[in-house]
C-alpha positions in Angstrom: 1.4 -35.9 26.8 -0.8 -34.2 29.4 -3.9 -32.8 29.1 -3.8 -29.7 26.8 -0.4 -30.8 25.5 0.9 -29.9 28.8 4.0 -31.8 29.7 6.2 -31.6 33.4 8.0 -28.6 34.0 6.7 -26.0 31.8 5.6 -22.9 32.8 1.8 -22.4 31.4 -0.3 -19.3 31.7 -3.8 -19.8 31.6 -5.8 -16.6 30.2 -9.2 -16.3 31.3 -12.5 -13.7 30.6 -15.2 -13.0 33.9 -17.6 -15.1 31.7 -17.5 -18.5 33.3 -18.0 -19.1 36.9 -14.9 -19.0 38.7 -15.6 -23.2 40.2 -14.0 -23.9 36.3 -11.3 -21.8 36.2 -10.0 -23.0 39.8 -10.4 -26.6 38.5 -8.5 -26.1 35.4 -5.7 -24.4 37.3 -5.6 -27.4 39.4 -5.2 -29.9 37.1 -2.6 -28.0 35.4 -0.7 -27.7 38.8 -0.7 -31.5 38.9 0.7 -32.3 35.2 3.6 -29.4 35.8 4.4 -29.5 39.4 3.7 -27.3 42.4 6.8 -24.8 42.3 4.7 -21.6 40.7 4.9 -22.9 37.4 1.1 -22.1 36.7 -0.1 -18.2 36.4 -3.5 -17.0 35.4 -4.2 -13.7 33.8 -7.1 -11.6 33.4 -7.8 -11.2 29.4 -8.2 -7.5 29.7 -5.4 -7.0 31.7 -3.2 -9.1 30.0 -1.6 -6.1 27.6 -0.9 -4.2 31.3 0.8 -7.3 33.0 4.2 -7.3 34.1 5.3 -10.5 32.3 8.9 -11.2 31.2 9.1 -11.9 27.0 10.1 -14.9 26.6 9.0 -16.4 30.3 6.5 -18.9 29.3 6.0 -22.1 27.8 2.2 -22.7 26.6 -0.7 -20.6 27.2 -4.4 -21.8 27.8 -6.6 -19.1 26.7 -10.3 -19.3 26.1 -10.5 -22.7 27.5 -12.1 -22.5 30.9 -15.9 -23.8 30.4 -18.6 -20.9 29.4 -15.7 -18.6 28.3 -16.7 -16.5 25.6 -13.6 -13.8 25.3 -12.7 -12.7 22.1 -8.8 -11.9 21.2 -7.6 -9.1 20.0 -5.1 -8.3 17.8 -3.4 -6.4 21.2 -4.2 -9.6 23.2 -2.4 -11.9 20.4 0.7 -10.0 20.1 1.3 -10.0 23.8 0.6 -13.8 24.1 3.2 -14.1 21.4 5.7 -11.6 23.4 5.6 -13.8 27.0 5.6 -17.4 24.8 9.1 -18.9 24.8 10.8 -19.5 21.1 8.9 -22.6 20.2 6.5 -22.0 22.9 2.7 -23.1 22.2 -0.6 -21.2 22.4 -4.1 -23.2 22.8 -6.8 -20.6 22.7 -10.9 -21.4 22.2 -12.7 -18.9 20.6 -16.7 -18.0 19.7 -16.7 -17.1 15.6 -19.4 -16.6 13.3 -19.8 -18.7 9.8 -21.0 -15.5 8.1 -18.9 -12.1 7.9 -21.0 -8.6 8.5 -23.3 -10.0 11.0 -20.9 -8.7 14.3 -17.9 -7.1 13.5 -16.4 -7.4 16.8 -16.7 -11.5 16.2 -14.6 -13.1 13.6 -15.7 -15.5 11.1 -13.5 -18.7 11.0 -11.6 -17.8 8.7 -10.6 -14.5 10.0 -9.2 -16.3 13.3 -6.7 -17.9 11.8 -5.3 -15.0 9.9 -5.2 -12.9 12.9 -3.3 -15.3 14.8 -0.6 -15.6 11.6 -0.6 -11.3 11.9 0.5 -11.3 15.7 3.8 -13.1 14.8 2.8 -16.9 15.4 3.4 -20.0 13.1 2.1 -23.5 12.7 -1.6 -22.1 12.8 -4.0 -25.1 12.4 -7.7 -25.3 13.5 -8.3 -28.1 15.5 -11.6 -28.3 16.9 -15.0 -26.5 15.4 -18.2 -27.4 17.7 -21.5 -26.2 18.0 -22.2 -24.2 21.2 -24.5 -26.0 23.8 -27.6 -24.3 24.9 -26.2 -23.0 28.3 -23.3 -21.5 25.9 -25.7 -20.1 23.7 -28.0 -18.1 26.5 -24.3 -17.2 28.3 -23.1 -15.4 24.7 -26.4 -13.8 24.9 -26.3 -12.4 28.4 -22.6 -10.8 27.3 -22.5 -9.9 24.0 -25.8 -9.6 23.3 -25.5 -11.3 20.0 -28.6 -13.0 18.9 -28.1 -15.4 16.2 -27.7 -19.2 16.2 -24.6 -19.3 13.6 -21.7 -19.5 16.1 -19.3 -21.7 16.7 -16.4 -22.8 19.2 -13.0 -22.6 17.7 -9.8 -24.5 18.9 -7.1 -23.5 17.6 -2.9 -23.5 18.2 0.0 -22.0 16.7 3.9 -21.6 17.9 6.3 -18.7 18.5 9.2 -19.1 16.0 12.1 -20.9 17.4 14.0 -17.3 17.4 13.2 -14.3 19.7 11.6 -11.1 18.1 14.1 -8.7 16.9 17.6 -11.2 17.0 19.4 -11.5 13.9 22.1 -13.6 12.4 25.0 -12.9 10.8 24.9 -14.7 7.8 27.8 -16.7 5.8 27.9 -15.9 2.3 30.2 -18.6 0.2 31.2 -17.0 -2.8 33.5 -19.9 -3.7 37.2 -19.4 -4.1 38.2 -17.0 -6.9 40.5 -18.4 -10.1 43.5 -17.7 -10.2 45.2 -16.1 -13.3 43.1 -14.2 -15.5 40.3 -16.3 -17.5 41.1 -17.4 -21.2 39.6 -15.3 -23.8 39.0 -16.0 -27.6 40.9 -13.5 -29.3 38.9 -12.7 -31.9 35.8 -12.4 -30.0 37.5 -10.0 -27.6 38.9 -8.3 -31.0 34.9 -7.5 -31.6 34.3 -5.8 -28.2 37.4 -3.4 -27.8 38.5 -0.2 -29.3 41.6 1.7 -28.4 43.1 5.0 -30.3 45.2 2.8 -32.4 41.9 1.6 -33.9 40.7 4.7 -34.3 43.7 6.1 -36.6 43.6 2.5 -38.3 42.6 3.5 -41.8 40.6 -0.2 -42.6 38.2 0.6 -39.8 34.9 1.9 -41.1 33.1 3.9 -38.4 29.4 5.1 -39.6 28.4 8.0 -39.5 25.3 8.9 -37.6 23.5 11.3 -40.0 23.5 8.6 -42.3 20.9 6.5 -40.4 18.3 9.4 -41.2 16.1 9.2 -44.0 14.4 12.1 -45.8 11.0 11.5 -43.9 13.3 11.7 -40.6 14.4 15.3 -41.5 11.0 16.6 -42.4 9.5 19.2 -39.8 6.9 17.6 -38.3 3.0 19.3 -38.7 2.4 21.1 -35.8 -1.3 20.1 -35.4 0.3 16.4 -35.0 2.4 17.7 -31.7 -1.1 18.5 -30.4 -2.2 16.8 -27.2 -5.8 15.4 -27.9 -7.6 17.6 -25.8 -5.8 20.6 -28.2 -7.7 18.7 -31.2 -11.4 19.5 -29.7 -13.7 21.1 -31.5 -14.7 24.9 -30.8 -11.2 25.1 -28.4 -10.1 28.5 -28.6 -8.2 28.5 -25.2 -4.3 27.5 -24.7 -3.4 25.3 -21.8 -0.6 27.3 -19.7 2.9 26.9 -20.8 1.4 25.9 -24.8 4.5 23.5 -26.4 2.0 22.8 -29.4 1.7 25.8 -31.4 -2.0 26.7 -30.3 -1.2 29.5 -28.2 1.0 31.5 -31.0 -1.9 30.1 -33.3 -4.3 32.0 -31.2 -2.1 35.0 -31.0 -2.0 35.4 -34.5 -5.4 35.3 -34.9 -6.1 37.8 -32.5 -3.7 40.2 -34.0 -5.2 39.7 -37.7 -8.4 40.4 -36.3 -7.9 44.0 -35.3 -8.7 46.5 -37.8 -4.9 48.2 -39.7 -5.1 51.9 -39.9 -3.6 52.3 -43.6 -2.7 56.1 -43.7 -1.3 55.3 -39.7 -3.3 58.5 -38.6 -6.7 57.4 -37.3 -5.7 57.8 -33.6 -5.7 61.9 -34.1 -9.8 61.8 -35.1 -12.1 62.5 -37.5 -10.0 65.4 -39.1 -7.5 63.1 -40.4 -9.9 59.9 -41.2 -11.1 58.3 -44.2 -14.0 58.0 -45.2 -14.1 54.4 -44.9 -12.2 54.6 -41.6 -13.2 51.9 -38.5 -12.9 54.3 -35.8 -14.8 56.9 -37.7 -17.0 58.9 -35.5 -15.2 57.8 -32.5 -12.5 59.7 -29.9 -9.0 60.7 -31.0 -6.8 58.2 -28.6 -3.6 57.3 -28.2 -1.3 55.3 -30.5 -1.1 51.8 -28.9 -4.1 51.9 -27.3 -6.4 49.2 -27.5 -10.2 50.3 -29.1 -13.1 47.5 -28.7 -15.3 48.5 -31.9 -19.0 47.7 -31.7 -20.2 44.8 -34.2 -22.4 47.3 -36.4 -19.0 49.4 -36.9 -17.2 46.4 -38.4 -19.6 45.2 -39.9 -20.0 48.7 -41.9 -16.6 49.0 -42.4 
């Protein structure tokens, strides 16, 4: 096993940030030449302009990201899901990352747990962790410079995962054995197949007793129920004097009832021609003739007289 995991023959794209000097990244590329051969079977990618490449799906064996010296890229979840698009089925990613032990301190850094995950979320299996170092001080003042993050609680992540030994999107027909079906019909007790069926001859049979349904009802099932029991609880408040819309419980014709008792009842039925035809203990005495049907709003100091 090479360096990396790298063995002869596979085609390995090695994903690099503008962070570390470009003496590291042409090392790296050269020593991956070796373990692999020299027939173009070794391509390095920008990791911003990975997602615009023109790579084929499926094209490439492992991919080094993050691992040239004084890198300090971060992947995104774009970045991720197009490193799992050019890996092979069964292909292998190696990727170093900068992640913080604390969450909320940088959200554009994950924490160490957070790496993992993402990698599982971009369509890659076998995720395991398998390097966590401190950075050095020429790391630290480099992270610094370009992302201008401050702290000292960061780390350097290696981790790897694999592309599923099946392309995204194929399918497979499956095979479904249902086993072979018996033949002749299955044996049945009689008598228990007696206890499930009914045909018309049973029905004119005189020794079957069929129940009948009203007979299940006791006298507390027929009873009306108490309106006030139908109520929805908010109905039951105290001081409600207003229906909800559409009323099923009662409280609206309640309501109406009231309202109608409330109005004053002429009792000779000629009040609405005036004070002529009045009584003298009449409501609307002293007020305007008006017209039958009509609704009159009587003052409080007239009902109360009357």
């Amino acid at each position: 096993m090479g360096e990396y995991g790298v063995v002869p023959g596979q085609r390995v794209a090695i994903i690099w940030d503008s962070t570390p000097p470009a003496e590291a990244l042409k090392d790296l590329v050269e020593r991956i030449q070796v373990l692999v051969g020299t027939e173009n079977r070794v391509c390095v990618e920008n990791i911003n302009q990975l997602c615009q490449s023109a790579h084929q799906e499926s094209s490439v064996d492992v991919v080094l990201s993050g691992v040239v010296p004084g890198s300090t890229g971060q992947h995104s979840a774009e970045v991720l899901a197009e490193i799992a698009r050019i890996l092979k089925p069964g292909g292998r990613v190696l990727l170093r990352e900068l992640v913080v032990t604390e969450s909320g301190k940088n959200s554009s850094i994950k924490t160490a747990a957070e790496l993992p995950t993402a990698l599982t979320l971009s369509g890659l299996v076998k995720v395991k962790e398998l390097q966590k170092e401190a950075l050095t001080p020429e790391e630290a003042q480099s992270v610094q410079e370009h992302l201008g993050y401050q702290g000292n609680d960061l780390l350097l992540v290696q981790i790897e995962g694999r592309k599923p030994n099946f392309e995204v999107g194929s399918s497979s027909q499956l095979r479904l054995s249902l086993g072979k079906k018996p033949s002749g019909k299955a044996s049945v007790d009689p008598s228990a197949a007696k206890l499930w069926t009914l045909s018309a001859n049973d029905m004119n049979d005189e020794e079957m007793d069929l129940l009948d349904s009203d007979e299940l009802l006791d006298s507390e099932d027929l009873k009306k129920p108490d309106p006030s029991s139908l109520r929805a609880p908010s109905c039951k408040e105290m001081g409600k004097k207003k229906a909800c819309k559409n009323c099923t419980c009662g409280l609206a014709e309640e309501l109406e009832q009231e309202k109608r008792s409330s109005q004053p009842k002429s009792a000779c039925g000629n009040c609405y021609l005036g004070d002529a035809f009045r009584c003298a203990s009449c409501p609307y005495l002293g007020m305007p003739a008006f017209k039958p049907g009509e609704k009159i709003l009587l003052k409080e100091n007239q009902l109360h007289d009357a």
